[in-house]
C-alpha positions as CSV (number, residue, x, y, z in Angstrom):
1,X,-25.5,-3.3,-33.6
2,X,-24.3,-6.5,-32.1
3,X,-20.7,-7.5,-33.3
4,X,-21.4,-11.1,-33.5
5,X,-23.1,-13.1,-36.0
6,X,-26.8,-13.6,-36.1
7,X,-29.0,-12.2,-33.6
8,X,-26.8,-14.1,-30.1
9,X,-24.1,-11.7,-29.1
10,X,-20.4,-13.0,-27.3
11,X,-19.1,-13.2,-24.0
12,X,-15.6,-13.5,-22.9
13,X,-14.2,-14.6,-19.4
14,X,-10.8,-13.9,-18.8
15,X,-9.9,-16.9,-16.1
16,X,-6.2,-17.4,-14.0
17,X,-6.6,-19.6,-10.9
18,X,-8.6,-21.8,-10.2
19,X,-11.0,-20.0,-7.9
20,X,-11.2,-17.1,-10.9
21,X,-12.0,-19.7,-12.7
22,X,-15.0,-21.5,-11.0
23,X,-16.1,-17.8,-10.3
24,X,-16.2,-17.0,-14.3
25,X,-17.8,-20.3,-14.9
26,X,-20.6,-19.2,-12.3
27,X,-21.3,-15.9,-13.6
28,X,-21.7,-17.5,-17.2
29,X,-24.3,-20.3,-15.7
30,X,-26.9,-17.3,-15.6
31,X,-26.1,-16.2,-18.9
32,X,-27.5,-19.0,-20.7
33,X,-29.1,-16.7,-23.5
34,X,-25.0,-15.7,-24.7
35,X,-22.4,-17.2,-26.5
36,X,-19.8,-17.7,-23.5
37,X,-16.5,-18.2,-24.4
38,X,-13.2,-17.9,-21.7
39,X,-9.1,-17.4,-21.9
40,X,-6.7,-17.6,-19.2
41,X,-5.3,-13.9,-18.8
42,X,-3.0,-12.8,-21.2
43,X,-1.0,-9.7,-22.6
44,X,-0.8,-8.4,-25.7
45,X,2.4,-6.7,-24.6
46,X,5.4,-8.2,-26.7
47,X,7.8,-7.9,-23.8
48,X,5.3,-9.9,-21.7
49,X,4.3,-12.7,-24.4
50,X,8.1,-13.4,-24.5
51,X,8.3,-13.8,-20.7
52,X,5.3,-16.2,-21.1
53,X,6.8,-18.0,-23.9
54,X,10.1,-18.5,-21.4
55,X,8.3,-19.6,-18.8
56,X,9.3,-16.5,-16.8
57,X,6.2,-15.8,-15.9
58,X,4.9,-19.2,-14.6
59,X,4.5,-17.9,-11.0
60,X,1.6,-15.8,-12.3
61,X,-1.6,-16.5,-13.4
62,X,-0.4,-16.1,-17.5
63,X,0.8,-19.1,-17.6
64,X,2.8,-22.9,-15.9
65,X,0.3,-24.6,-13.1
66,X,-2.5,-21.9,-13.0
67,X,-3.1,-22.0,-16.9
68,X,-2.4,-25.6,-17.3
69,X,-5.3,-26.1,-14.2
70,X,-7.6,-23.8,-15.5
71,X,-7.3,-25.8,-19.1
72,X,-8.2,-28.7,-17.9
73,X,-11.0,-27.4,-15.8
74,X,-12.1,-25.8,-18.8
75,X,-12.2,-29.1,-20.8
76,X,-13.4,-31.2,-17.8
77,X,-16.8,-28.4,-18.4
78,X,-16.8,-28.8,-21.8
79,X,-16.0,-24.6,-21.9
80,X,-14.9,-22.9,-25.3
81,X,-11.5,-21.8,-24.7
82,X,-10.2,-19.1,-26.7
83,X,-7.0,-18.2,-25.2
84,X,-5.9,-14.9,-26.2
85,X,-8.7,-14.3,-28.8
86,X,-7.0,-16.7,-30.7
87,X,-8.9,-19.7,-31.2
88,X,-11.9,-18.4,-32.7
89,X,-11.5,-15.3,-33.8
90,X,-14.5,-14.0,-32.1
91,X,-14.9,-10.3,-32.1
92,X,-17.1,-10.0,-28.5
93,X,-19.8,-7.5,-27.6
94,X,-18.4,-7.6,-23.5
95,X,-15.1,-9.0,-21.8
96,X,-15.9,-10.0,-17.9
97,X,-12.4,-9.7,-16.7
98,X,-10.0,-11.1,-13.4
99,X,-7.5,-8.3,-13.5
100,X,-7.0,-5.1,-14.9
101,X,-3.2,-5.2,-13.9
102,X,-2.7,-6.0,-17.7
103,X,-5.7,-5.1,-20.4
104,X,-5.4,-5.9,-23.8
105,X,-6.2,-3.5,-26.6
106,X,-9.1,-5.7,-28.1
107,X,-10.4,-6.2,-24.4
108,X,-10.3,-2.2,-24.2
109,X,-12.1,-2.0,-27.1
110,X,-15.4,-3.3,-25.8
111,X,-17.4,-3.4,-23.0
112,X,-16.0,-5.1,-19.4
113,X,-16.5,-5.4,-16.3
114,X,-13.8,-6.2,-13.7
115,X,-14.9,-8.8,-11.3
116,X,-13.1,-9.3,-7.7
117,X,-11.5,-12.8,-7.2
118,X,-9.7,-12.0,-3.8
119,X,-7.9,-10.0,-1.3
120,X,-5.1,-7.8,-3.2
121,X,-1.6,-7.6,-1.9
122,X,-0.6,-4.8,0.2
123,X,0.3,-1.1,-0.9
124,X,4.0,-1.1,-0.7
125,X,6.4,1.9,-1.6
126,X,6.4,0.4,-4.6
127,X,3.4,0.1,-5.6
128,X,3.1,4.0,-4.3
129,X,5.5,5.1,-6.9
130,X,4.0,3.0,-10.0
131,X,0.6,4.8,-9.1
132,X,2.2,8.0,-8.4
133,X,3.7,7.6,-12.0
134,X,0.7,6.5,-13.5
135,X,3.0,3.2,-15.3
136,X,1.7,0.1,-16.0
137,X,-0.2,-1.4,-12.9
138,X,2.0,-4.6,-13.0
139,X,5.1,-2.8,-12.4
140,X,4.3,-3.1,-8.7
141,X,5.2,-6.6,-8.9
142,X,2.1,-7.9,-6.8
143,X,-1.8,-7.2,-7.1
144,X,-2.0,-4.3,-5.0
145,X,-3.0,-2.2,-7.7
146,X,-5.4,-4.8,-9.2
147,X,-9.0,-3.0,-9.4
148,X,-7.3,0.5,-9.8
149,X,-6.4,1.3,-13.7
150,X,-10.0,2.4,-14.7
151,X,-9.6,1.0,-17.5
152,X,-12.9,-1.2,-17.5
153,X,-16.0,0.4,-17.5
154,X,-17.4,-1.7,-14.3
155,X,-16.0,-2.9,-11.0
156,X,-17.8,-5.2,-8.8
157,X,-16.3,-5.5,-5.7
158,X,-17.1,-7.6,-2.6
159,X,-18.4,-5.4,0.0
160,X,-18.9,-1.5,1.5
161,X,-15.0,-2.2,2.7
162,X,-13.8,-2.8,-0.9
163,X,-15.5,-0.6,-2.5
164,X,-14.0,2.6,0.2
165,X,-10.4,1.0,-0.4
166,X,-10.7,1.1,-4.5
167,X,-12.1,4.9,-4.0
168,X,-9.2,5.7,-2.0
169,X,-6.9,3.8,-5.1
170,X,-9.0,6.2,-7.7
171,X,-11.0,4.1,-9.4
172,X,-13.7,6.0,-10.1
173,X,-17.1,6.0,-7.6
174,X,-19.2,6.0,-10.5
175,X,-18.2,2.3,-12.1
176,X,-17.7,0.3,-8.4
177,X,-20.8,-1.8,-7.0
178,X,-20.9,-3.8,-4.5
179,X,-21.9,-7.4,-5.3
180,X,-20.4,-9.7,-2.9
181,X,-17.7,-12.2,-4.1
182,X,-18.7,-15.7,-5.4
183,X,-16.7,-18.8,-3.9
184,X,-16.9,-16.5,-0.8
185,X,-20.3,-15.0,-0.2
186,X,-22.1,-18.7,1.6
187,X,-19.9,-19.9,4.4
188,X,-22.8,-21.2,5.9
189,X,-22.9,-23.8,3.2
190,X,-19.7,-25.1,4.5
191,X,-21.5,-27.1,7.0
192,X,-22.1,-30.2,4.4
193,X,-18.6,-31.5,4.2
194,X,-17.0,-34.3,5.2
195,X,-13.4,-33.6,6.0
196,X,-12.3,-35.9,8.9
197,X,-10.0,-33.8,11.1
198,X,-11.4,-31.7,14.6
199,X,-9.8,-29.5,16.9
200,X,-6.8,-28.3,15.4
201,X,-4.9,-25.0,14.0
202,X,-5.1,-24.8,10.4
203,X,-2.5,-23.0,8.5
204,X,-3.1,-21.3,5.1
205,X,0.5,-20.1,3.6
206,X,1.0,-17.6,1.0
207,X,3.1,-17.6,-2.0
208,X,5.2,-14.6,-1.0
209,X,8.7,-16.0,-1.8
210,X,7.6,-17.5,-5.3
211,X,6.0,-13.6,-6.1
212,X,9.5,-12.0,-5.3
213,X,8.8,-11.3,-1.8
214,X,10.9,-11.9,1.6
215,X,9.5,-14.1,3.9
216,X,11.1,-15.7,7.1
217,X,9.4,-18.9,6.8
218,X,11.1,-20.7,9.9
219,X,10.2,-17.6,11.6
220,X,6.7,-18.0,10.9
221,X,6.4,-22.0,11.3
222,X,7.6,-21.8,14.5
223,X,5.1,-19.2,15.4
224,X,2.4,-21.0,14.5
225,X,3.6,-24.0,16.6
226,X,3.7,-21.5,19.7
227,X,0.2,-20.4,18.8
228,X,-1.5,-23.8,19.0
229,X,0.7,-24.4,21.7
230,X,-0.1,-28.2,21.6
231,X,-3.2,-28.6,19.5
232,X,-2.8,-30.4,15.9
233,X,-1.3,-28.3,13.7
234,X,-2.7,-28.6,9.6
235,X,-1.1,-26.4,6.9
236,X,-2.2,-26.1,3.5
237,X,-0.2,-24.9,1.1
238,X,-0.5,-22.2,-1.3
239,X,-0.8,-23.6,-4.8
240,X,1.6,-21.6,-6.4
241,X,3.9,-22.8,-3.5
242,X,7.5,-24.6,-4.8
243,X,6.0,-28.0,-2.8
244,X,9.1,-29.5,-1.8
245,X,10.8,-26.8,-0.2
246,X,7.7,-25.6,1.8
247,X,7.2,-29.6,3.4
248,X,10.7,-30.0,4.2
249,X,10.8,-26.6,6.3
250,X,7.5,-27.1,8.0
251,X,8.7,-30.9,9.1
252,X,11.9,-29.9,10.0
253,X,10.0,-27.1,12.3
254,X,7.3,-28.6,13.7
255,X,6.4,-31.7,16.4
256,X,5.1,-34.9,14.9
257,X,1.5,-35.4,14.2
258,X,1.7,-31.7,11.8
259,X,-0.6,-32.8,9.0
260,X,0.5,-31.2,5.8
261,X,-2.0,-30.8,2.6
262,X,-1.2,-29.5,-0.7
263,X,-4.9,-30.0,-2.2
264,X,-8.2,-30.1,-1.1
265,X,-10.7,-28.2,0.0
266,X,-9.5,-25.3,2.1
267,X,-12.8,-24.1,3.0
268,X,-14.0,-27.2,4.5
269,X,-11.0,-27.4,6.5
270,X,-11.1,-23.9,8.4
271,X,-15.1,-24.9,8.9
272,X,-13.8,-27.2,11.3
273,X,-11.0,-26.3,12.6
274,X,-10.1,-24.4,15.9
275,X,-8.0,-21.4,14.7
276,X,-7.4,-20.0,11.3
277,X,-3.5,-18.9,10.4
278,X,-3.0,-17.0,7.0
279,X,-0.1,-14.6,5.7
280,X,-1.8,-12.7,2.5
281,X,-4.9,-14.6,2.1
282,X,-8.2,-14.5,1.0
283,X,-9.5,-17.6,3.0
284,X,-9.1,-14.9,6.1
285,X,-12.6,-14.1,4.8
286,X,-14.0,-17.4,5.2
287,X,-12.6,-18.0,8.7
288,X,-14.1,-14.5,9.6
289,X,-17.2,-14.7,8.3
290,X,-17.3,-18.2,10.2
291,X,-16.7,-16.6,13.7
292,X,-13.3,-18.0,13.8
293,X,-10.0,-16.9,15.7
294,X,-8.0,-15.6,12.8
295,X,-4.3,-14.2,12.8
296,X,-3.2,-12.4,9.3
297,X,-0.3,-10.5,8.3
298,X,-3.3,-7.2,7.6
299,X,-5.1,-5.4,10.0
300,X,-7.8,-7.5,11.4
301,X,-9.6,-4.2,11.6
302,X,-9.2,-3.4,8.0
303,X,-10.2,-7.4,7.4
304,X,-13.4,-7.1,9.2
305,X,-14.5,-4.1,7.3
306,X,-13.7,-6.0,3.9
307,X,-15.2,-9.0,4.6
308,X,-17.1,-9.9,2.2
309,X,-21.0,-10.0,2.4
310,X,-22.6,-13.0,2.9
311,X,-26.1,-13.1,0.2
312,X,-26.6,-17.0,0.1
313,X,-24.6,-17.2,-3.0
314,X,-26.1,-14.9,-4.9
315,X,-23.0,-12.9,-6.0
316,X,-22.7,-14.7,-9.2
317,X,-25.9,-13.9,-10.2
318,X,-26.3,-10.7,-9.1
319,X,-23.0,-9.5,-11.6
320,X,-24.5,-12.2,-14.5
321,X,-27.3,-9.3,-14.2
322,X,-24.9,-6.2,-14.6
323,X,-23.7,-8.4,-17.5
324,X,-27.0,-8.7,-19.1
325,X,-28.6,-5.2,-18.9
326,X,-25.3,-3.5,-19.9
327,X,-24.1,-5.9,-23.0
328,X,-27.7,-4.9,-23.9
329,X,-27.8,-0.8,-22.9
330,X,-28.2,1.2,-26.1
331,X,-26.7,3.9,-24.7
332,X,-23.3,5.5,-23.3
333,X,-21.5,4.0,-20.6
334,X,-22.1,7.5,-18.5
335,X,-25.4,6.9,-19.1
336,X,-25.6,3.4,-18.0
337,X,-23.6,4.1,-14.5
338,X,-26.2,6.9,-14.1
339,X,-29.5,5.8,-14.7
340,X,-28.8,1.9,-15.1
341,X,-26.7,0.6,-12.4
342,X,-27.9,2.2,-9.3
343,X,-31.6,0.7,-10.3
344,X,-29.9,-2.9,-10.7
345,X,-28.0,-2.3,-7.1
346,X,-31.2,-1.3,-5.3
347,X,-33.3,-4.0,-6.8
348,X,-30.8,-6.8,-6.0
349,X,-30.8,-5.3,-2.4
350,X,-34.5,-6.0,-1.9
351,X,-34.1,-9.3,-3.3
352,X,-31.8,-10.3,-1.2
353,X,-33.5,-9.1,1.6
C-alpha cells in the first residue's frame, strides 16, 4: 500500500551541488506520473546538525554556497523543496539519493536508490581504517567511501569501471547497475556552444585545501605554466574554492594574458580548448571522452576505464526507469535485484543500441 495520500505516490531527491542538482531535477523530468519533491543533503545526526547550524560544515554539500545555490535553483524551477523532510511532512514511498556517506533513518526506512554525481576522492589510509572499522563513511573526511555503505537498496553507477571499483569497496554486486552518469554521458553535445576562447590549456582546480587536504598550489601553478609552455593558460576554479586566495596565487604565478574564470560553463570550455589540467576532478571525464590531452592527479589508466559511457543522454532516463518499476515492485527487494533489474538493464542495452 502506497504511503502517500490518494492513489499518486512520493518521490524525494536528495540534491548538494549544483551538478547533483541538475542531475536530480533530470531524473524527475521522466517521472511525471509522481509527486517529486527534493532537499539538499542532510543528517539526522545531532552532532552534525549542530556543525551545520555553526556553519562548520559550509565546505560540504549540507550546507553555505552549495545549499544556498541549489535553493535558488530549486525556486528558479519552481521545485518543492522539503529540506530535511521538514517542510511537508511527506512520508515517501522512495528517496533517490547523492550520497550515502550520511543516510537518515527516515531515508533508511524506505526504498532508495543511490545515484553517481562524480569521481570520488581517493582511498587514503584513512579512509582504509574507517572501512576497516566499519564507522560512519564520513569519517574519512572526503567521498572516497561514497557508494560503499550498502545501505540503499540500488546503486547506479556510471560505467563497467565503476561498477568493478564499488565491488572491490563491498557494495554488494547484486544492487550496482550500470547506467551512465547524466551531465556526463553526451559530450558530443558540447559542440553547440559559443564560448569565445581557442587554443589554450585549460585548468580545472580542485577544492583540496578547503576539504582539509594539503596541496602545494604554487607548486602546481607553475607546472601548469611549464606544460603549456607558452600557449594561453585558462583556469577555472573549483566552486567550493575560497576565490580570493586562489586568483591572487595563480596571478602572482603565472605570465600575463592567464585568463581566470570562477563561473561558467566548464564543459564548453575543455570542448575547445587544447589540453585539459585537473587535480581530483570529474570534468577529466569530459576531456576524455572528448579525445583530449588530459593530466590528473589519478591514474589515467584507472580514468580511462571509469569513464563514463556515452548513451546520448539517456542516463537520466534510463535510472527514472529503475525508479519507476521498483517504487512500483510488489515484492522484496531480493526479489526485485533478481528477477527485476537485470530485465531493465538488458532492455535499456538494446535501446540504446
Amino acid at each position: 500500500m502506497s504511503l502517500t495520500k490518494g492513489n499518486v505516490k512520493k518521490i524525494l531527491f536528495t540534491v548538494g551541488s549544483l551538478n547533483q542538482t541538475t542531475q536530480m531535477h533530470a531524473i524527475a523530468s521522466h517521472l511525471p506520473e509522481y509527486d517529486c519533491y527534493f532537499s539538499q543533503f542532510y543528517s539526522d545526526n545531532p552532532i552534525i546538525q549542530y556543525f551545520v547550524s555553526k556553519g562548520i560544515a559550509d565546505h560540504t554539500i549540507l550546507s553555505g554556497q552549495f545549499k544556498e545555490k541549489a535553493d535558488t535553483y530549486l525556486r528558479q524551477y519552481h521545485l518543492k523543496n522539503d529540506y530535511a523532510q521538514s517542510v511537508y511532512k511527506n512520508r515517501y514511498d522512495l528517496a533517490v539519493v547523492c550520497s550515502d556517506l550520511l543516510v537518515p533513518v527516515s531515508i533508511r526506512q524506505t526504498k532508495s536508490i543511490w545515484v553517481q554525481e562524480g569521481m570520488t576522492d581517493p582511498i587514503t589510509p584513512l579512509s582504509r581504517i574507517v572501512k576497516a572499522l566499519d564507522l560512519p563513511r564520513y569519517w574519512a573526511m572526503n567521498t572516497s567511501l561514497n557508494g560503499t555503505s550498502n545501505l540503499c537498496d540500488i546503486y547506479c553507477v556510471a560505467s563497467e569501471g565503476y561498477k568493478e571499483h564499488f565491488q572491490k569497496l563491498g557494495t554488494k554486486d547484486s544492487k550496482l547497475v550500470v547506467t551512465g552518469m547524466s551531465n556526463f554521458d553526451n559530450v558530443a553535445a558540447l559542440a553547440y556552444n559559443n564560448f569565445l576562447h581557442r587554443n589554450y590549456v585549460l585548468v580545472a582546480t580542485s577544492d583540496i585545501r578547503e576539504c582539509m587536504g594539503f596541496e602545494n598550489r604554487v607548486a602546481f601553478i607553475r607546472k601548469t605554466v611549464a606544460t603549456a609552455n607558452g600557449r594561453t593558460l585558462i583556469f577555472k576554479l573549483h566552486p567550493n574554492e575560497k576565490k580570493e586566495r586562489a586568483i591572487r596565487e595563480i596571478k602572482e604565478n603565472t605570465p600575463p594574458g592567464t585568463l581566470i574564470y570562477t563561473d561558467g560553463n566548464i564543459n564548453h570550455m575543455i570542448y575547445h580548448c587544447d589540453e585539459l589540467i585537473t587535480q581530483y576532478s570529474t570534468v577529466v571525464y569530459v576531456g576524455l571522452a572528448l579525445g583530449k590531452k588530459v593530466h590528473s592527479y589519478f591514474n589515467m589508466d584507472e580514468l580511462r576505464k571509469k569513464t563514463p559511457i556515452q548513451n546520448e543522454g539517456k542516463s537520466a532516463a534510463h535510472i527514472a526507469e529503475i525508479c519507476r518499476r521498483y517504487i512500483e515492485y510488489p515484492n522484496s527487494l531480493s526479489q526485485f535485484l533478481k528477477n527485476e533489474l537485470p530485465s531493465i538493464e538488458a532492455n535499456y542495452q538494446k535501446i540504446a543500441c
